[in-house]
C-alpha positions as CSV (number, residue, x, y, z in Angstrom):
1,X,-182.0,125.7,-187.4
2,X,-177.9,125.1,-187.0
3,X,-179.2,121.6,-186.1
4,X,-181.0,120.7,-188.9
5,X,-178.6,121.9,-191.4
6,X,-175.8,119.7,-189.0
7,X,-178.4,116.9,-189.3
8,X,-178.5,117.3,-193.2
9,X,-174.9,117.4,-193.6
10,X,-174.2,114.5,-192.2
11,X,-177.1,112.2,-194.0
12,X,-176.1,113.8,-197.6
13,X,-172.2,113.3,-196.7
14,X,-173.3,109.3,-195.8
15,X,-175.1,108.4,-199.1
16,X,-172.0,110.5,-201.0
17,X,-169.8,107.8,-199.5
18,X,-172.1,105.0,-199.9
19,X,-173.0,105.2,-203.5
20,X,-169.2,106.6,-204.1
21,X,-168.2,102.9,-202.7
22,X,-171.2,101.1,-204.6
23,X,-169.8,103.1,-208.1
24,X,-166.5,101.8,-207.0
25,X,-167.4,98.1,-206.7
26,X,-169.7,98.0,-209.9
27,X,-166.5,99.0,-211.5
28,X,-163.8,96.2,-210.3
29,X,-167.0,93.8,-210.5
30,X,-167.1,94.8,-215.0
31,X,-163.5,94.6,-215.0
32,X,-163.4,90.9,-213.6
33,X,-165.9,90.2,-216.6
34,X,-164.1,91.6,-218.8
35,X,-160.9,89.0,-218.3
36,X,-163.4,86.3,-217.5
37,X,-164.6,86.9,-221.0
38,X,-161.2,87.4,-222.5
39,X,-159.8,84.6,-221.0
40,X,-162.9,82.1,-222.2
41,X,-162.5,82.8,-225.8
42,X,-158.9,82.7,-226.1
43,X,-158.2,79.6,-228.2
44,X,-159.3,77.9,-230.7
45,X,-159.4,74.6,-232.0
46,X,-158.9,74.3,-235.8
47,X,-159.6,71.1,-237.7
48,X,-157.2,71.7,-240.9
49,X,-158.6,67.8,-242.0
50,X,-159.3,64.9,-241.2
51,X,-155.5,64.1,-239.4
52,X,-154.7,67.4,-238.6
53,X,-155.8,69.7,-235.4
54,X,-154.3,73.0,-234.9
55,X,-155.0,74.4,-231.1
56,X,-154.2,78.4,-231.4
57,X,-153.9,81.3,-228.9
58,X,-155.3,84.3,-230.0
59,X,-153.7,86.7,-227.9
60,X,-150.5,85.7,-228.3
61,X,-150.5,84.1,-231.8
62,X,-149.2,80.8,-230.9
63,X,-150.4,77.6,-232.1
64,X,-149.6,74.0,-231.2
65,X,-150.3,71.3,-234.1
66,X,-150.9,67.8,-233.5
67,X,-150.9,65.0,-236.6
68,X,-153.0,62.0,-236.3
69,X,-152.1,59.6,-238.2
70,X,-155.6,56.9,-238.9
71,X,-154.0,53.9,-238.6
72,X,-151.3,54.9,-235.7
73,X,-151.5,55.4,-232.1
74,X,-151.3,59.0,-230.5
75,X,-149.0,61.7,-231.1
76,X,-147.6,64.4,-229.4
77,X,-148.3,68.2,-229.5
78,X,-146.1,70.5,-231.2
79,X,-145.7,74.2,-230.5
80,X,-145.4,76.0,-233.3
81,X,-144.8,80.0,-233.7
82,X,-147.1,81.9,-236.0
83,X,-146.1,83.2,-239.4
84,X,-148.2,86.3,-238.7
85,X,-146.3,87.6,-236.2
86,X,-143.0,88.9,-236.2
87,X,-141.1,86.1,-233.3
88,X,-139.3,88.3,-230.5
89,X,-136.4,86.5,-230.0
């Protein structure tokens, strides 16, 4: 009877420890999706006109403006800081 009981023990303790690492991978696996996600829809680009694009980071409330001018050749990017935001320097 000790046996069995032994026996028991030691199958319940097993699956404890596998689904316990299963749980714990199914968890860092979300997270990873989570920043994959994040990460994916974290700028946009903004047409103001017709001569105007505005690139802009949502999580940190940067943007970076570009002018192009019809009958010119191309410009440069300009970063720009955001007017909603309060600047930290």
């Amino acid at each position: 009877m000790n046996k069995h009981i032994m026996s028991f023990s030691i199958i319940f303790l097993g699956i404890c420890i596998l689904l316990g690492s299963w749980f714990i991978s199914q968890s860092l696996h979300s997270k990873q999706e989570d920043a994959a996600k994040e990460a994916q829809f974290r700028y946009e680009l903004i047409s103001a006109n017709e001569s105007n694009l505005i690139i802009f980071d949502k999580k940190s409330g940067e943007y970076w403006q570009k002018f192009i001018d019809l009958n010119a050749g191309p410009t440069d990017w300009e970063k720009q800081t955001s007017p909603i935001f309060k600047s930290s320097k």
